[in-house]
N, C-alpha and C positions, 0 to 999 in steps of 0.2 A: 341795661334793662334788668337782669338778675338781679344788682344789688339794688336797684330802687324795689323790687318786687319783695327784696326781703326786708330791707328798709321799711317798708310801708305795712309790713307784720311785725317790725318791730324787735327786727333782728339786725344786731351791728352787722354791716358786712363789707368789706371791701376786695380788690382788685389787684394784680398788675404783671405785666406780659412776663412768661414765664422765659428765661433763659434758655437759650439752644430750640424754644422750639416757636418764635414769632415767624411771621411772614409781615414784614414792614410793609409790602404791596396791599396788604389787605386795610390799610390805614387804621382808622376804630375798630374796622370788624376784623380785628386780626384776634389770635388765641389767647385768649385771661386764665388765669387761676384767680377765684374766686373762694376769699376767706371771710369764716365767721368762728365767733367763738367753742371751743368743743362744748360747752354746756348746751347751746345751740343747733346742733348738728342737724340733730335728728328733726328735729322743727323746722329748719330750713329746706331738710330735704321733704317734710312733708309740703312745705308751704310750695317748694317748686315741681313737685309733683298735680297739684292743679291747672289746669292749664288756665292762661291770664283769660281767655277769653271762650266763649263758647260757639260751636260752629255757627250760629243764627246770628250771633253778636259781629264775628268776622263777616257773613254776609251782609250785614247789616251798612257795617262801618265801610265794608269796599262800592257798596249801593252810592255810599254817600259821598267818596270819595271823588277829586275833578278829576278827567281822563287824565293818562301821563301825558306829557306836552310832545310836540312831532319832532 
């Protein structure tokens, strides 16, 4: 989600599990190091300083969502 989030401002960015400190149990959601270029930096941390969505838009989209299944 990060790097599609910087991707999508248009900021190369990539990924990948950092040595000594994964948790393989946690499958995709386990721990990334997330890299973009240093001319970049600062613009990425602005751009993930926004948050993707706004409280109305998460109520919005969980409004709209089907219940979880039983």
């Amino acid at each position: 989600m990060i790097c599609g989030r910087l991707e999508n401002a248009g900021i190369r960015a990539s990924y990948k599990r950092p040595a000594g400190r994964d948790v393989p149990q946690m499958g995709v959601g386990g721990i990334r190091d997330v890299y973009v270029d240093q001319a970049d930096v600062e613009r990425a941390l602005e751009t993930l300083a926004v948050p993707a969505f706004t409280d109305e838009e998460l109520a919005q989209l969980a409004e709209q969502s089907p219940p979880p299944p039983d």
